[in-house]
C-alpha positions as CSV (number, residue, x, y, z in Angstrom):
1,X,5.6,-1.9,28.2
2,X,5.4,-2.9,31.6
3,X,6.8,-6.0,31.5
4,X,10.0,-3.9,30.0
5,X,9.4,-1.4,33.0
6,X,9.6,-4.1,35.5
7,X,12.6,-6.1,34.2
8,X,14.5,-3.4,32.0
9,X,17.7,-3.0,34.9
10,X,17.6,-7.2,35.4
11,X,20.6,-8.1,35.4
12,X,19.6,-11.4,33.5
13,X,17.5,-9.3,30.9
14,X,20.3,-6.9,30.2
15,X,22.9,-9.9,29.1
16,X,20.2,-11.7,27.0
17,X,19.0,-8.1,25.3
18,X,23.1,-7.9,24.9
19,X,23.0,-11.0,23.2
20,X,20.2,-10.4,21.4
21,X,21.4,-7.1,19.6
22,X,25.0,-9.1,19.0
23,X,23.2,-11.6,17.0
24,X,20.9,-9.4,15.0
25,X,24.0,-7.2,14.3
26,X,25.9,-10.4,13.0
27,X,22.9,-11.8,11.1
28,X,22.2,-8.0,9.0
29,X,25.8,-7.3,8.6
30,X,26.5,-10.1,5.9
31,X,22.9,-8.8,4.7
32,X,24.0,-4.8,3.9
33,X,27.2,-5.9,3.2
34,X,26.1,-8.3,0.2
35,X,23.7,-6.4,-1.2
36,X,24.6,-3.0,-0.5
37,X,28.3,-2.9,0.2
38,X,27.7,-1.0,3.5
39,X,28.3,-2.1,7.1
40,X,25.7,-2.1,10.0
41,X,27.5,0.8,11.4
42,X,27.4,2.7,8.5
43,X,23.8,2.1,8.5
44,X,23.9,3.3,11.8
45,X,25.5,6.6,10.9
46,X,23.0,6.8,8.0
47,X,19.7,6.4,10.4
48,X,21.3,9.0,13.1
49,X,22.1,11.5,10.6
50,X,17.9,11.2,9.0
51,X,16.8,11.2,12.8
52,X,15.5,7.8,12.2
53,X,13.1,9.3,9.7
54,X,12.6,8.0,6.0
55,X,14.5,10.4,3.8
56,X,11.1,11.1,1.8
57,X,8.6,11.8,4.1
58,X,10.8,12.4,7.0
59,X,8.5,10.0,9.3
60,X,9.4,6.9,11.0
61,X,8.7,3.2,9.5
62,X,5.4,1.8,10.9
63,X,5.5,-1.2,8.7
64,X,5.9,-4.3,10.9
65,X,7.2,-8.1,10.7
66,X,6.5,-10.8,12.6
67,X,9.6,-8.9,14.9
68,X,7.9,-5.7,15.4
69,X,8.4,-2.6,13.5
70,X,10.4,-3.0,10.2
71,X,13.8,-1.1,9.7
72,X,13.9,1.7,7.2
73,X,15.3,0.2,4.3
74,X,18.4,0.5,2.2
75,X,17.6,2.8,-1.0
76,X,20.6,2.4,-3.7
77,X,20.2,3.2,-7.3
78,X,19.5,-0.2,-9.3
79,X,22.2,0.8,-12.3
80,X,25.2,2.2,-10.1
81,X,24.4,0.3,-6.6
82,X,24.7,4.2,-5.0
83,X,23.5,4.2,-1.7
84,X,21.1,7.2,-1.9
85,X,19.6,6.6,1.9
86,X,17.0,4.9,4.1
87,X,13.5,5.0,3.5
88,X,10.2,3.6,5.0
89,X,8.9,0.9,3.4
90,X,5.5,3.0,1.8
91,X,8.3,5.4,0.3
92,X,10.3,2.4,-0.8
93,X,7.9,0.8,-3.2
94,X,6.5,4.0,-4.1
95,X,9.3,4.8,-6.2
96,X,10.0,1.1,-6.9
97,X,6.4,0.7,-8.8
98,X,7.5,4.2,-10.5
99,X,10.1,2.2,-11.9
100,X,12.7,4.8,-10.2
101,X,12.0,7.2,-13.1
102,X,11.8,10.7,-12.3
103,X,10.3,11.9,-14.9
104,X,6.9,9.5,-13.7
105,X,6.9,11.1,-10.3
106,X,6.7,14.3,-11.5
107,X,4.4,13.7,-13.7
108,X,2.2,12.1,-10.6
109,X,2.8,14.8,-8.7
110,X,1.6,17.6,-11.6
111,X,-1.5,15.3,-11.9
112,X,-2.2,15.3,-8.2
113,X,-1.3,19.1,-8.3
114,X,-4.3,19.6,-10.3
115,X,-6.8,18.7,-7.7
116,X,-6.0,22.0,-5.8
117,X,-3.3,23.1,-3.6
118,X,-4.5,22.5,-0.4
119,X,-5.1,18.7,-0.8
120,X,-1.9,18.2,-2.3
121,X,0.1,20.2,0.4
122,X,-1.1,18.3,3.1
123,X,0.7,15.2,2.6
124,X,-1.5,12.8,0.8
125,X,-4.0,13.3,3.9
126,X,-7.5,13.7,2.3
């Protein structure tokens, strides 16, 4: 951070940070496009509209790459292609090894249910 503090209104920094976000724009467009038939700015709109949050647990990604922090990623229904929303990447293969089936999850969360209320309404935290 304080190499960002020193340098963030360089001239030189700004145009190569400009650059920077072009590419990255260009490179994941093809990317949501292909897969899930959406544009980056749609993304965008997507992410402002959950705050940036995962549309599950409604907390930011902290999963990261060899970039930094991971985007949330792109939840669509596996039989239609539906777009359902963003998620963190915890969230994201929760309900992948779940198999996306509903009635699964449930079931998970009447068996965690039945180690008490106050354990289960805390989030997971034990």
């Amino acid at each position: 951070m304080v190499w960002y503090s020193a340098h963030k209104d360089d001239p030189e920094y700004k145009e190569r940070k400009r650059l920077y976000d072009q590419q990255y724009r260009a490179k994941l467009h093809p990317h949501l496009r292909y897969y899930y038939g959406i544009t980056f700015d749609e993304y965008g709109v997507m992410f402002t509209e959950q705050g940036g949050l995962c549309a599950i647990c409604r907390k930011p990604e902290t999963a990261t790459n060899q970039y930094g922090v991971k985007r949330l990623a792109v939840d669509h229904d596996h039989h239609t292609g539906r777009v359902r929303g963003l998620l963190c990447s915890r969230c994201n293969r929760a309900i992948g090894l779940l198999d996306e089936d509903t009635g699964r999850m449930l079931q998970a969360v009447t068996y965690l249910a039945k180690e008490g209320p106050d354990e289960c309404e805390s989030g997971g935290q034990r």
